[in-house]
C-alpha positions as CSV (number, residue, x, y, z in Angstrom):
1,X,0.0,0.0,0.0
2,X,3.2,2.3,1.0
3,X,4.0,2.0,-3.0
4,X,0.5,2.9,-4.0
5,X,0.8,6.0,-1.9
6,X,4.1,6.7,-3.3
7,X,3.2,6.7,-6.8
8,X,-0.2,8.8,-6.3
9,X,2.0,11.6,-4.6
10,X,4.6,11.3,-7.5
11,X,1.5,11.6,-9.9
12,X,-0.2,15.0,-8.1
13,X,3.3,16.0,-8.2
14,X,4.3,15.8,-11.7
15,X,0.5,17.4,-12.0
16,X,-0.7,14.3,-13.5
17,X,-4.7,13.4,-12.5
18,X,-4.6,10.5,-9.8
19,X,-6.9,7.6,-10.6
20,X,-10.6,8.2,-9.7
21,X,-11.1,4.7,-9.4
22,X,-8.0,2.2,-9.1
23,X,-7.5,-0.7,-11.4
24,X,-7.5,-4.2,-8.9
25,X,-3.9,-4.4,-9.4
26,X,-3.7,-1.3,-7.2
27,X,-5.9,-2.4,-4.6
28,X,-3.2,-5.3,-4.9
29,X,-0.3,-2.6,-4.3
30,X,0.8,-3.7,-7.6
31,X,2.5,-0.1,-8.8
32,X,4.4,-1.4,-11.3
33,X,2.0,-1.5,-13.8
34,X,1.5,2.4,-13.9
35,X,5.0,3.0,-13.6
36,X,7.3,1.9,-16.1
37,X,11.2,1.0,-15.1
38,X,12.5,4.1,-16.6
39,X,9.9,6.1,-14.4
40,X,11.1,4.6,-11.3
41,X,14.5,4.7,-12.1
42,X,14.1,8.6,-12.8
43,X,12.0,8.9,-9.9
44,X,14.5,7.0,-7.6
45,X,17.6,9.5,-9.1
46,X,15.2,12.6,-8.1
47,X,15.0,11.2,-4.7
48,X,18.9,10.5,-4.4
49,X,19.7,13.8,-5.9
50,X,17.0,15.5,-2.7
51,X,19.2,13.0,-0.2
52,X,22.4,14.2,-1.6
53,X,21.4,17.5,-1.0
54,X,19.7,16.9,2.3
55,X,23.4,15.6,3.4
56,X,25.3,18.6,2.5
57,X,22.9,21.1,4.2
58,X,23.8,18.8,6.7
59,X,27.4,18.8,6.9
60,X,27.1,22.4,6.3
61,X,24.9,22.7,9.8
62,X,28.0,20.6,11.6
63,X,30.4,23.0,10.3
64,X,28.6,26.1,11.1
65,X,27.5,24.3,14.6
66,X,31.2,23.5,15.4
67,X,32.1,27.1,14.4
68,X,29.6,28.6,16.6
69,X,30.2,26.6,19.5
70,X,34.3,27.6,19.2
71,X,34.1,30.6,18.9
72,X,31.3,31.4,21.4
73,X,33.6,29.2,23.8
74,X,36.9,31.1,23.5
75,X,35.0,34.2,23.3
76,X,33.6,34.0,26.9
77,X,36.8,33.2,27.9
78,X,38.3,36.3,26.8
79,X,35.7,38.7,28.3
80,X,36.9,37.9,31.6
81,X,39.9,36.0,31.4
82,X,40.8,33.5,34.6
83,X,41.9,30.3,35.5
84,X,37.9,29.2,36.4
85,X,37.0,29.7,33.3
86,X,39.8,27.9,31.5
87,X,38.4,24.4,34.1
88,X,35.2,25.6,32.6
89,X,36.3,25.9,28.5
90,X,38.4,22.4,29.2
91,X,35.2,21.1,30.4
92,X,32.5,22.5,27.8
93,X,35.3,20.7,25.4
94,X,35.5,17.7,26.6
95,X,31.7,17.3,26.8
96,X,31.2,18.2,23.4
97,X,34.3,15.8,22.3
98,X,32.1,12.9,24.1
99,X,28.9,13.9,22.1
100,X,30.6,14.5,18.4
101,X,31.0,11.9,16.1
102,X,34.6,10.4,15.8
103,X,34.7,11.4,12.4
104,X,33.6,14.8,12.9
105,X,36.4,15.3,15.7
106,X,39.6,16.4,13.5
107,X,36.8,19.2,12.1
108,X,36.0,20.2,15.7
109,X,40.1,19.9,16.6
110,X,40.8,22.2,13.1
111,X,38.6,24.7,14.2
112,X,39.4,25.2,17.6
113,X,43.2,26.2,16.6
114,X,42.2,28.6,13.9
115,X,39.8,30.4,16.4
116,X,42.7,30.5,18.9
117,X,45.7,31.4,16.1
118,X,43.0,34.3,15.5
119,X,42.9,35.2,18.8
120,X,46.7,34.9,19.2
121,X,46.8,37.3,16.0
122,X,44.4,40.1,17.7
123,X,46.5,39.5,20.9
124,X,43.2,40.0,23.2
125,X,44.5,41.6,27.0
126,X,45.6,38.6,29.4
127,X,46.8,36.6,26.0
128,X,50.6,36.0,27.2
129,X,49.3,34.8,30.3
130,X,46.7,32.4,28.6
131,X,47.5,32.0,25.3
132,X,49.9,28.9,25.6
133,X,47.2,27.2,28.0
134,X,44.3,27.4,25.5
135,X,46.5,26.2,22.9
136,X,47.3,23.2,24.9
137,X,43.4,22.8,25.7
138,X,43.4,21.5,21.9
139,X,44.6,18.2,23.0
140,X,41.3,17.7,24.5
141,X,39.6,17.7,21.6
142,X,42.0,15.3,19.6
């Protein structure tokens, strides 16, 4: 019946009139009749193609989610610099690290030293004292 459903919402798509009344081989869930090979097949690239693209908005979300989180982290460190709040950025890191897909992690590790090679660049007050500590934080993450 799934089928059936499927090709009905493929016809209204593709503006073509759905069946008033369907054929018994319908009722049967037999779809195959209406649609010929070549129609699936196109039918099944359409729906790779959306999954293909459903997947790199994805990966896109990650990377703007790891960048976000980064810099978000390293910037409340820097608004008030101390040795708390470097426990607490070792922390937030090493809970995200537990959360984040293996695969993922070299992305999040990546990431982390560019925000911190920025930071080293703008040289933020408190940096001398700090900088070599967040640095070393990276090994957290890898």
């Amino acid at each position: 019946m799934h089928k059936l459903n499927f090709a009905i919402d493929q016809m209204k798509k593709n503006q073509q009139p759905a069946l008033e009344e369907s054929p018994q081989e319908l009722q049967d869930g037999n779809v195959d009749s209406i649609l010929s090979k070549d129609e699936i097949l196109i039918l099944l690239k359409e729906q790779n193609d959306k999954f293909d693209e459903l997947l790199k908005l994805i990966g896109f979300s990650n990377e703007i989610q790891i960048k976000s989180f980064i810099d978000d982290q390293v910037k409340q460190f820097f608004e008030n610099p101390s040795k708390k709040k470097i426990k607490k950025l070792k922390k937030s890191l090493e809970q995200r690290v537990e959360v984040w897909p293996e695969e993922k992690r070299e992305e999040l590790f990546n990431e982390y030293l560019k925000t911190i090679k920025r930071y080293e660049e703008l040289q933020p007050p408190k940096w001398k004292k700090y900088g070599s500590t967040l640095l070393k934080l990276a090994s957290v993450i890898k």
